[in-house]
N, C-alpha and C positions, 0 to 999 in steps of 0.2 A: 671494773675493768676485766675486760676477759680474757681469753692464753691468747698471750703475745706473741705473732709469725716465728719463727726461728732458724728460716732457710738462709744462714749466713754463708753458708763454705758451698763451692761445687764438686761432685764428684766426694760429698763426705759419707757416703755410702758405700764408694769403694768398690763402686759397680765395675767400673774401667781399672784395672788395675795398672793400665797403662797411660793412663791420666792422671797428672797428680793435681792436688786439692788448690782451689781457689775461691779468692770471697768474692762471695753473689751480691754485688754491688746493688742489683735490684732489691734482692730480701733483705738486706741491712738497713736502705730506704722505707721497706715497709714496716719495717720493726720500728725505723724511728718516726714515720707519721701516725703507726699505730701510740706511740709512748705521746705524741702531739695532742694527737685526738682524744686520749684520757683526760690533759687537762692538769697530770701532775708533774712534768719533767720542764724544767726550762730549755730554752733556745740552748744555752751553756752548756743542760748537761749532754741535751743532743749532739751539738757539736764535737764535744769532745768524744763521746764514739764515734762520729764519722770519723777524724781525725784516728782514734785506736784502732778502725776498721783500715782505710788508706795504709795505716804503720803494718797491721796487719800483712795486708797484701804484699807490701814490701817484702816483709819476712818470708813471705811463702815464693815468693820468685825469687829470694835469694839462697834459702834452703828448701828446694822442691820438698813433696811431704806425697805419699800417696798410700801409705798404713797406718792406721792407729786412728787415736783421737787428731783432729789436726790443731797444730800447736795456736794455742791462744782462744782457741773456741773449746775448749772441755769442759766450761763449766755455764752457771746461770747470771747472764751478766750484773742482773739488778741485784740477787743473792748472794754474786759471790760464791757460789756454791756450787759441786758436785749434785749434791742428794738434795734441793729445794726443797720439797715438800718437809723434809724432817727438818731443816733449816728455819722454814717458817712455824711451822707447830715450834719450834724451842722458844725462837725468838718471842710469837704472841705469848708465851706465856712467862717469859722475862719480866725482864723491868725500862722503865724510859727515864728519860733525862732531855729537860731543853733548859735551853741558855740562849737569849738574847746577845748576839753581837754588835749591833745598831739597831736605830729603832727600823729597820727592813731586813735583818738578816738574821739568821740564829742558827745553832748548834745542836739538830738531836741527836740523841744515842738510844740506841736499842739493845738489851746485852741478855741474852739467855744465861741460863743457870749453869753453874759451874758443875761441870764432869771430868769422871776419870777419862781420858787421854794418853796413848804411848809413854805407860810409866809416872806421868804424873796427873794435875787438871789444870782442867782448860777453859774460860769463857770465852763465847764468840760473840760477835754481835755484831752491827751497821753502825756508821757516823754520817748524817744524813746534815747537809750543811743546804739550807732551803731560804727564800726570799720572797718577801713579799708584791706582789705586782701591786698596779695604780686603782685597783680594784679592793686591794683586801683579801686576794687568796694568794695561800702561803705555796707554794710549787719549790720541789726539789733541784737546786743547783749541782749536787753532784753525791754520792754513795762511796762511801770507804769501807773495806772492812776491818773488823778489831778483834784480834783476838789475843787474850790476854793469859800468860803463864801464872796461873798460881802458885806460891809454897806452899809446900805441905809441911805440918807441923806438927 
C-alpha cells in the first residue's frame, strides 16, 4: 500500500487567513476508497471515519478554526500519531499479541518498547480488532491506541 491522500481540511494551509478551515469532503472520500482499494480496512472501519469526519465538520462550524493545526486532524489517523514514521519503526520492532474472539474475529496488539517519558515510562502501541471475510482474509475492523504508564521501581 502506498501514501495515503491526506487532503482532509480546506484552507489548512492558512493560505486565507480570512477563511476558516473546513473538511474536504472530497479528500476524506479519497482517503477512504484509497484504505478500500488496499484490501485491508472493512466497510466498519471506513464508516466510522466518515461518521468522525461528518463529527468533524460539526465541530468546525461550531467553533470556526483558522490558525494552527485544525482541531481533530493533527495527527495520523491509522497511527494515531503526530511523528508516524518514528511510530512505526518502534512499533515494527515491538512485540504482538492476538487473541481469537469468535471463530471470525480477534484481537491484535502491537506495543513498542518501553521508554522514558515526561518524568516516567511509557509503552505505546495499536489494538487492531479485525474479522474475517467469506473468503478467509483477515481485514481490520477498527485501530485503538494504547499506551500504557509504567512504574518505576
Amino acid at each position: 500500500m502506498g501514501k495515503l491522500p491526506v487532503d482532509f481540511v480546506l484552507n489548512a494551509d492558512a493560505a486565507d487567513s480570512t477563511t476558516f478551515y473546513a473538511v474536504n469532503f472530497p479528500g476524506t472520500e479519497a482517503w477512504l476508497t484509497a484504505l478500500k482499494a488496499s484490501g485491508y480496512f472493512s466497510d466498519t472501519y471506513r464508516n466510522s471515519w466518515r461518521t468522525y469526519f461528518r463529527r468533524q465538520a460539526d465541530t468546525l462550524r461550531i467553533h470556526p478554526q483558522n490558525d494552527g493545526p485544525p482541531a481533530g486532524f493533527e495527527y495520523d489517523f491509522i497511527l494515531y500519531s503526530q511523528d508516524s514514521e518514528a511510530t512505526l519503526q518502534e512499533l515494527q520492532a515491538g512485540n504482538s499479541s492476538s487473541k481469537l474472539t469468535d471463530a471470525t474475529h480477534a484481537l491484535v496488539e502491537i506495543t513498542g518498547h518501553p521508554h522514558d517519558a515526561d518524568g516516567g515510562s511509557r509503552q505505546e502501541g495499536l489494538s487492531f480488532k479485525v474479522s474475517q471475510t467469506k473468503d478467509g482474509k483477515w481485514i481490520i475492523d477498527d485501530i485503538s491506541n494504547l499506551i500504557y504508564s509504567l512504574e518505576r521501581t
